[in-house]
C-alpha positions in Angstrom: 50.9 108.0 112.8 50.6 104.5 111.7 48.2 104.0 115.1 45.7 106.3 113.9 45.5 105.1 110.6 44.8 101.6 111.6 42.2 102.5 114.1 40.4 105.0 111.7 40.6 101.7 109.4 38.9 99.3 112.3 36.4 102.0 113.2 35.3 101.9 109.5 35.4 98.2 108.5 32.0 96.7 109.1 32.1 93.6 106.5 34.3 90.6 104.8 33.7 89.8 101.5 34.9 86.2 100.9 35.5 84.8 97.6 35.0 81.1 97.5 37.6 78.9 95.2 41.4 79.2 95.9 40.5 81.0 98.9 37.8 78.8 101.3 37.5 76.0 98.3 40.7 73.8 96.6 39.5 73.2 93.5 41.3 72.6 90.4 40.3 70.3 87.0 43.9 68.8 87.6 42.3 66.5 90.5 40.4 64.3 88.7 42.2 64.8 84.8 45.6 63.5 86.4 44.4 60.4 86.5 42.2 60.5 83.7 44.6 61.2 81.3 48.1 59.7 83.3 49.8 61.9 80.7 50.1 65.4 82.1 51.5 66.8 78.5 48.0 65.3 77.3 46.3 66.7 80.3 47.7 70.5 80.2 47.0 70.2 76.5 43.3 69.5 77.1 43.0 72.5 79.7 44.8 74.9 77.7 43.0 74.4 74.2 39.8 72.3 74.7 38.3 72.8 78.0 40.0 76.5 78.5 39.0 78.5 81.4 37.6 81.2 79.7 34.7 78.1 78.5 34.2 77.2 82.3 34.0 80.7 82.8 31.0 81.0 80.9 29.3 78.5 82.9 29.8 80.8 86.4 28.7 83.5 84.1 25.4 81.6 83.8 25.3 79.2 80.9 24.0 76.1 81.3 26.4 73.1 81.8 24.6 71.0 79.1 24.9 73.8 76.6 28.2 74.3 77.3 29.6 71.1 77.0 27.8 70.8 73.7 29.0 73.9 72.2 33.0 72.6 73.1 32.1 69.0 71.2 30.4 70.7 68.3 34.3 72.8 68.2 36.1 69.9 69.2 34.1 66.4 68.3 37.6 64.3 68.8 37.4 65.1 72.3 33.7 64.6 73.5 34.4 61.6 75.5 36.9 63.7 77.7 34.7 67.6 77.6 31.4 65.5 78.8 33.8 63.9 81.5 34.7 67.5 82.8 31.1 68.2 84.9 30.5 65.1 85.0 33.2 64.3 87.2 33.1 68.3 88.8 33.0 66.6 92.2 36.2 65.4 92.0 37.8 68.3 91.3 36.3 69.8 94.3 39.3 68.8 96.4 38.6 70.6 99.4 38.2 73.2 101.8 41.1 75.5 102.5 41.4 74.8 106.6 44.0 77.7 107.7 41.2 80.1 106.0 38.2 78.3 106.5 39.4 78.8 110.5 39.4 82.4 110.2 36.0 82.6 108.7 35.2 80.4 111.5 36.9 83.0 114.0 35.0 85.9 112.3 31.7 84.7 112.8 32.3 85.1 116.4 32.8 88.5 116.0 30.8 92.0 115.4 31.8 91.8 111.7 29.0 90.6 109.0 30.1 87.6 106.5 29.2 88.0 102.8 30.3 85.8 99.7 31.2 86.8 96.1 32.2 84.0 93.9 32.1 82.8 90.3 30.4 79.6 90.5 28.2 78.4 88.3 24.3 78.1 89.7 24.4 73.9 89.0 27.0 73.0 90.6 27.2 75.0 94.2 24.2 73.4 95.4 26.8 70.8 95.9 29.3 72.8 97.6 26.6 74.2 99.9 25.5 70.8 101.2 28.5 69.2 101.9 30.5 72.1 103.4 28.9 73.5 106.4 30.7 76.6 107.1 28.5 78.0 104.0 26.0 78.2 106.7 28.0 81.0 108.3 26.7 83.6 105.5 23.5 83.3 106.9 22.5 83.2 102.8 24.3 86.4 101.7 25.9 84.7 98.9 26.0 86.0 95.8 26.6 83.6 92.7 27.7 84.4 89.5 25.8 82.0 88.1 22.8 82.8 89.2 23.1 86.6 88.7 24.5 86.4 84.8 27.1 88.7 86.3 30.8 87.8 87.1 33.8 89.1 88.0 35.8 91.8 87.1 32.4 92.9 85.9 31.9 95.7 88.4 28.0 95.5 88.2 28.3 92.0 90.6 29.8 93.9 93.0 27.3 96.9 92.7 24.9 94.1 93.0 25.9 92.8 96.3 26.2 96.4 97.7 23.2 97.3 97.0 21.4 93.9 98.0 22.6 94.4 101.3 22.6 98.0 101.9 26.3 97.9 103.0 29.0 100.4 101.9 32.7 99.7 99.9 34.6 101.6 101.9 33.5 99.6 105.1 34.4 96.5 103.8 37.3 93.9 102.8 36.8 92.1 99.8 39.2 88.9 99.7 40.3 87.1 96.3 42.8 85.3 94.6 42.6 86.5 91.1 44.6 89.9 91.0 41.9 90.9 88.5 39.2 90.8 90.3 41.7 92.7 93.7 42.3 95.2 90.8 38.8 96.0 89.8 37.4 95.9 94.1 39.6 98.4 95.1 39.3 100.6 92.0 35.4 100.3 93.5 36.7 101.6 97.1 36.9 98.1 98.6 39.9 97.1 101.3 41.5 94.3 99.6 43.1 91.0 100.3 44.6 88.9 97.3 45.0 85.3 99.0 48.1 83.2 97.8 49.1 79.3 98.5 50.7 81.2 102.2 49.4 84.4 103.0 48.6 84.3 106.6 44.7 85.4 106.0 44.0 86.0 109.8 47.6 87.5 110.2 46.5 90.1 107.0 43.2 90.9 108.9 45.0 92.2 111.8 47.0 94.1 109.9 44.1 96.2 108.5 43.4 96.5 112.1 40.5 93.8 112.5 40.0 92.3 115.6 39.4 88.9 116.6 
């Protein structure tokens, strides 16, 4: 029984929807704060209550990075020097790729299956990401940014966006993410899903869906 559901599964799957950081990208605020602060109470404080996720969020949502930044010093003027320091320095924090899954992605663009990418990023700063990673290329420009859209996820229009962009169907693809939120919402939508930890064997999960390589 378990052979015929997996190659009912293969015979279905057509696409692999990538999301980008904590699953192809490293990238974490930590790497350049650490050293900016050398004080990680000081450091977690900052991230926690002055430069909180949810405000980076709403630069991948679409806001601009100036306005942004503005809005947090107006809110928290003791702590300008460090909130203009945050894009400033948004290279740094750009650690880098993720190689074990960057190599399947690699793997896959050998194959019969067609590459798409889903991320929250915001629109001025993945330019950068684009140009000095080259395995974006493998997309073949079916990227689509949160930033650039005014959409992101769990908002389910983004990913009724990219279905409908590219005339493709949820129930033939794999979406993979780390944030169980956004897992949660994809397969609600009819997706295959892979939620991406520190060590899940991404190639190894593929398989088990019944991809082939």
């Amino acid at each position: 029984m378990r052979l015929v559901n997996i190659e009912r599964i293969t015979m279905n799957i057509r696409n692999i929807i990538f999301d980008f950081g904590g699953v192809l990208m490293d990238w974490n605020p930590r790497y350049f704060f650490r050293d900016y602060f050398n004080d990680d109470d000081k450091m977690e404080y900052f991230l926690t209550h002055i430069a909180q996720s949810e405000w980076n969020e709403e630069q991948d949502r679409g806001r601009s990075l100036m306005e942004g930044t503005n809005i947090q010093v107006q809110k928290f003027p003791d702590w300008e020097r460090e909130l203009r320091a945050y894009y400033d320095n948004w290279h740094v924090m750009l650690k880098s790729d993720i190689p074990q899954n960057v190599e399947v992605l690699r793997k896959l663009s050998k194959t019969n299956y067609h590459l798409y990418g889903l991320t929250n990023w915001s629109e001025e700063t993945f330019p950068y990401a684009l140009e000095n990673y080259d395995f974006f290329q493998l997309f073949d420009g079916k990227i689509v940014v949160s930033g650039t859209e005014k959409l992101i996820k769990p908002d389910p229009k983004i990913w009724h966006l990219l279905l409908e962009r590219y005339d493709i169907h949820a129930h033939e693809s794999v979406f993979i993410d780390d944030n169980p939120k956004n897992i949660e919402m994809a397969e609600s939508l009819g997706f295959h899903t892979i939620q991406v930890y520190p060590t899940t064997d991404l190639e190894k999960e593929l398989i088990g869906l019944g991809l082939k390589f």
